[in-house]
C-alpha positions as CSV (number, residue, x, y, z in Angstrom):
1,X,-5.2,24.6,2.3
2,X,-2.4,23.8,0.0
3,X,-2.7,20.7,-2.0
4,X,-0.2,18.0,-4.0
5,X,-1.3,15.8,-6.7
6,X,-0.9,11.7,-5.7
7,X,-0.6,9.1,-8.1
8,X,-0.4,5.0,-6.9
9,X,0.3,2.9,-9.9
10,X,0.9,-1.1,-10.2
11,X,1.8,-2.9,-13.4
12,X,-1.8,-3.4,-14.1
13,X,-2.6,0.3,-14.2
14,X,-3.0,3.7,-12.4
15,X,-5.2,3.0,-8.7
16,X,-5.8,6.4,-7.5
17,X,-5.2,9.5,-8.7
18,X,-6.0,13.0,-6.5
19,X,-5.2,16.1,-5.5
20,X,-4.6,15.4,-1.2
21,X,-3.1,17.3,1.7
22,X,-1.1,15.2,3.3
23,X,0.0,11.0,2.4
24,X,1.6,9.1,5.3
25,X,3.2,5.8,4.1
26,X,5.6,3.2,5.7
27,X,8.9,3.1,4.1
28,X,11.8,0.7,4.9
29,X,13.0,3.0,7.4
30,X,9.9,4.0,9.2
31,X,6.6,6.0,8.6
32,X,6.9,9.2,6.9
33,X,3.9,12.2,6.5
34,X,4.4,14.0,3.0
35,X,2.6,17.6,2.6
36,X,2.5,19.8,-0.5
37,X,6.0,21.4,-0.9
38,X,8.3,18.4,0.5
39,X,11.9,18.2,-0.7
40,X,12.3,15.6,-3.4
41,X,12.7,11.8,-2.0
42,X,12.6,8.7,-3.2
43,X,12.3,5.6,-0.8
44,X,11.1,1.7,-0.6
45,X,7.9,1.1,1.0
46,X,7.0,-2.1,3.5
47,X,4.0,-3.8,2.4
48,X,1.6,-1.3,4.8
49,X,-1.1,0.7,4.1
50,X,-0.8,4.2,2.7
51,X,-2.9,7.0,4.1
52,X,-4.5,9.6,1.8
53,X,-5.8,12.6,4.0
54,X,-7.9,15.5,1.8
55,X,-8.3,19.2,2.6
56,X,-12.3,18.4,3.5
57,X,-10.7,16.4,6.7
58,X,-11.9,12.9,5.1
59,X,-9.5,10.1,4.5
60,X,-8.7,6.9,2.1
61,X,-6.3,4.7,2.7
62,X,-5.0,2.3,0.0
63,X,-3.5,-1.7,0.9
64,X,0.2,-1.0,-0.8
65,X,2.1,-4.5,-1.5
66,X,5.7,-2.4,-1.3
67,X,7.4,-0.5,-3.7
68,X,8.2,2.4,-4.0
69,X,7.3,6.3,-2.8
70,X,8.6,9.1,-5.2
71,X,7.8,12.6,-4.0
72,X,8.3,16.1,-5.5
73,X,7.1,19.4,-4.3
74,X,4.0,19.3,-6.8
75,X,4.2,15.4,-7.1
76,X,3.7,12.8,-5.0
77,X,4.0,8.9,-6.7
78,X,3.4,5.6,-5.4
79,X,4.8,2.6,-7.4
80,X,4.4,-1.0,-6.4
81,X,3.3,-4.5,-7.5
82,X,0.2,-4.1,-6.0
83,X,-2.2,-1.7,-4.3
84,X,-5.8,-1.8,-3.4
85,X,-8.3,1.2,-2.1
86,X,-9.7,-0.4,0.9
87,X,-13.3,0.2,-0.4
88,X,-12.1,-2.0,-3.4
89,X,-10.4,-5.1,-1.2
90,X,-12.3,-8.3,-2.2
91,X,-11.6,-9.6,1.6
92,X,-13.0,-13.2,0.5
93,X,-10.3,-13.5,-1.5
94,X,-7.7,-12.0,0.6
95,X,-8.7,-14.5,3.4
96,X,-8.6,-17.4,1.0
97,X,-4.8,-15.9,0.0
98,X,-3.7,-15.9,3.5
99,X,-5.3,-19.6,4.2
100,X,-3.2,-20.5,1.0
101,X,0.0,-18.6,1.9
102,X,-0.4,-20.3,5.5
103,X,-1.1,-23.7,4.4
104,X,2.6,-23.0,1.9
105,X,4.3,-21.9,5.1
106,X,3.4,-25.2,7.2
107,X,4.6,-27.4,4.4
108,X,7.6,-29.5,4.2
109,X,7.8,-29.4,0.6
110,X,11.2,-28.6,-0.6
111,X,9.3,-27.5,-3.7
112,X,7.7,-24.3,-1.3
113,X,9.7,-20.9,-2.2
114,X,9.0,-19.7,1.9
115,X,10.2,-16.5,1.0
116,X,7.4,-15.9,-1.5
117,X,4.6,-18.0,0.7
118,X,5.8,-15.2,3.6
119,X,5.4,-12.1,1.1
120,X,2.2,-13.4,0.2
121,X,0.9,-13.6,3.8
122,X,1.7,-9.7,4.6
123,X,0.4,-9.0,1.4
124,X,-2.8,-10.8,2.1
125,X,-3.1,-9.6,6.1
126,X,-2.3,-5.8,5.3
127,X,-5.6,-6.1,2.3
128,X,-7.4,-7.9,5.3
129,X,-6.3,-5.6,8.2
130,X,-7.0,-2.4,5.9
131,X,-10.3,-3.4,4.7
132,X,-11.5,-4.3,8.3
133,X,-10.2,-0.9,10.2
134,X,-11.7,1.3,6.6
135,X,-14.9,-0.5,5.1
């Protein structure tokens, strides 16, 4: 089975880095499946969770905060803010970032950006929902 080389980076640093069969990942326009070969593409991501399927059968999926998907035929490269392998996901502290993000979201603060508080409560139930369905 052929195989393409994926790379998911964040400011911080590379994430994960392997040689896969097949990533599935949510862009803005709807969930795409990538396999070795696929015409170049480049195209925003919804916060989601990206899918990392190897030739063995076995899977990993990684919490993706958006960004963005680059793909070439040998070359497959995930860029966003923030990602986390689900093995990795410190879900005490995602729970306590979407009791925060909540608790933003319910106040009448004029000083609360709601757009932010919002982005920061998918960010925080994707790490929860894909630690829970992979760990």
């Amino acid at each position: 089975m052929s195989t393409v080389q994926v790379n998911i980076v964040t400011p911080d640093g590379p994430v994960y880095d392997a040689e896969v069969a097949m990533v599935i990942a949510k862009t803005i326009s709807g969930e795409i499946g990538i396999l070795p070969g696929h015409i170049p593409l480049v195209a925003p991501l919804e916060i989601s969770a990206a899918t990392l399927k190897f030739p063995d059968g076995s899977k990993k999926v990684v919490a993706v905060g958006g960004g963005f998907i680059e793909v070439r035929p040998d070359k497959i490269s995930i860029l966003s803010p923030a990602a986390e392998v689900a093995e990795n996901i410190d879900i005490a502290r995602a729970k306590e970032a979407k009791r925060r993000a909540e608790e933003r979201l319910r106040s009448k603060s004029d000083d609360v950006d709601f757009k932010r508080a919002e982005i920061a409560l998918k960010r925080a139930i994707n790490r929860i929902k894909v630690y829970e369905e992979n760990v």
